[in-house]
C-alpha positions in Angstrom: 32.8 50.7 -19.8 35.2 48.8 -17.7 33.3 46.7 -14.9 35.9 45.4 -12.5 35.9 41.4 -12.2 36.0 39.9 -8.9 37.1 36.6 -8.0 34.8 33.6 -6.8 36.6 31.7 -4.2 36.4 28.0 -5.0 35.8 25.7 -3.0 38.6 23.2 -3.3 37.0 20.3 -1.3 33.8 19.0 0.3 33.8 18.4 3.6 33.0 14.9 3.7 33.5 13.2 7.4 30.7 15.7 8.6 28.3 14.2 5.7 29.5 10.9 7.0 29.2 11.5 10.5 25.6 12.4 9.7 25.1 9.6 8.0 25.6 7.0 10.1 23.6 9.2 13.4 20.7 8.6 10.9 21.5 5.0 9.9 21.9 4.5 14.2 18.8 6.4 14.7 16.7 4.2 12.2 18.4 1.1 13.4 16.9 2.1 16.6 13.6 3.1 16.4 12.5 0.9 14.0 10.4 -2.8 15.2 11.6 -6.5 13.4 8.8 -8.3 14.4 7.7 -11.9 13.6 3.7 -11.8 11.7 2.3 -15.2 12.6 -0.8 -16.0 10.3 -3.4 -18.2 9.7 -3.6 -19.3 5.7 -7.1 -18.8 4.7 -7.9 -20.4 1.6 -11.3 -19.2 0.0 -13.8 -22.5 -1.0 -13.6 -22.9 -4.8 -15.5 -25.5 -6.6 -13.2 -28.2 -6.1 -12.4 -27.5 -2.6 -12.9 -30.7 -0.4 -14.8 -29.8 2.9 -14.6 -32.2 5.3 -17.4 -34.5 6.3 -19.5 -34.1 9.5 -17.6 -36.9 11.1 -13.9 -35.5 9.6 -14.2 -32.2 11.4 -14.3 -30.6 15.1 -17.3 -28.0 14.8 -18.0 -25.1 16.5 -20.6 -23.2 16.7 -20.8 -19.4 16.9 -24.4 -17.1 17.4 -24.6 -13.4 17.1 -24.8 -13.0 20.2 -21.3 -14.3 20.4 -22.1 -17.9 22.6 -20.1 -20.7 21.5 -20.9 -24.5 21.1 -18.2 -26.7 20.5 -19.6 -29.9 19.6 -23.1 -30.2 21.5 -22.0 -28.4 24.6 -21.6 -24.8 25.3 -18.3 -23.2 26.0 -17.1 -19.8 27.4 -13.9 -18.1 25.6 -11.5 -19.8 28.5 -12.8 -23.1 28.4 -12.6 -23.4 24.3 -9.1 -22.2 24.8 -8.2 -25.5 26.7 -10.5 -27.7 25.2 -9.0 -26.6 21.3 -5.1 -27.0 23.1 -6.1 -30.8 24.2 -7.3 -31.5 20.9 -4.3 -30.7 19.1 -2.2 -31.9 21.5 -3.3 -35.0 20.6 -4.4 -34.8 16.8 -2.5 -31.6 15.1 -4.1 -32.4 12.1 -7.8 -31.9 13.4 -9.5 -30.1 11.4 -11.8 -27.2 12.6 -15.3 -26.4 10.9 -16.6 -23.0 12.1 -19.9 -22.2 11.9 -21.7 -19.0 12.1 -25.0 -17.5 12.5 -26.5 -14.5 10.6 -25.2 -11.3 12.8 -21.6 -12.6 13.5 -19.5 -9.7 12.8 -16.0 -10.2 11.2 -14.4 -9.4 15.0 -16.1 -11.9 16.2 -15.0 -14.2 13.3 -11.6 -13.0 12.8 -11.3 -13.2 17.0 -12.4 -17.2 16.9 -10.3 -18.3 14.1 -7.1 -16.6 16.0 -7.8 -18.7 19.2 -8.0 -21.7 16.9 -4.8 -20.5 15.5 -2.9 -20.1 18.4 -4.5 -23.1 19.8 -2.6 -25.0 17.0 -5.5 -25.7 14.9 -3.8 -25.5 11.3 -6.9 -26.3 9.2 -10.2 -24.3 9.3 -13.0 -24.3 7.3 -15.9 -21.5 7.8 -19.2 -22.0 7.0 -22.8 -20.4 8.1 -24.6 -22.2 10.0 -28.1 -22.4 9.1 -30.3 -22.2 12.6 -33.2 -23.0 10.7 -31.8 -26.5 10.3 -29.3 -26.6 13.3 -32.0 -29.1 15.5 -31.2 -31.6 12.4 -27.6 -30.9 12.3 -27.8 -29.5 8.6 -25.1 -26.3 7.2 -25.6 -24.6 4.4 
């Protein structure tokens, strides 16, 4: 039996400036769509045994209930007023330091949200502690 051959046509060259025409509409596209953006953040270094808090007299404290008032110090402070009071503060020490002290019930938003206002404040040292309400009237933290 005879089968009759036929002939493949080869292809003698790829196309290439359509492949590279692609190319760089994708590399464009990508380029264009895609957000370089600066992450800011605030170092958060975890107590270990030999960490050094700062004394009662060395650090700024502020207060946090569950209920989400604020004391700074002895007084009481709303969200707008910490804002300025924290900015003064740095603006004239940038190395004070910033004890934060919570109440059982905080939530981390609530934690998270305090320590970014500090942040952006300037505050570049923050220690986070709870704040036992038990012996808050003496001025004692566990």
């Amino acid at each position: 039996m005879d089968f009759e051959r036929t002939e493949r046509l080869r292809i003698r060259s790829l196309p290439l400036v359509p492949m590279i025409d692609v190319m760089f509409i994708l590399i464009i596209f990508f380029m264009l769509t895609s957000s370089f953006m600066r992450i800011e953040s605030l170092e958060l270094m975890l107590p270990s045994t030999s960490a050094h808090a700062p004394d009662k007299s060395e650090a700024l404290h502020l207060f946090i209930s569950a209920n989400g008032d604020m004391m700074l110090g002895q007084r009481p402070v709303d969200q707008g007023e910490l804002d300025d009071s924290l900015a003064r503060m740095f603006a004239s020490d940038p190395n004070t330091r910033v004890m934060l002290l919570t109440a059982d019930g905080v939530t981390m938003q609530q934690l998270v949200g305090i320590m970014d206002r500090v942040y952006m404040a300037g505050g570049r040292s923050l220690f986070v502690r709870k704040w036992d309400t038990q012996n808050a009237q003496s001025g004692k933290s566990q």
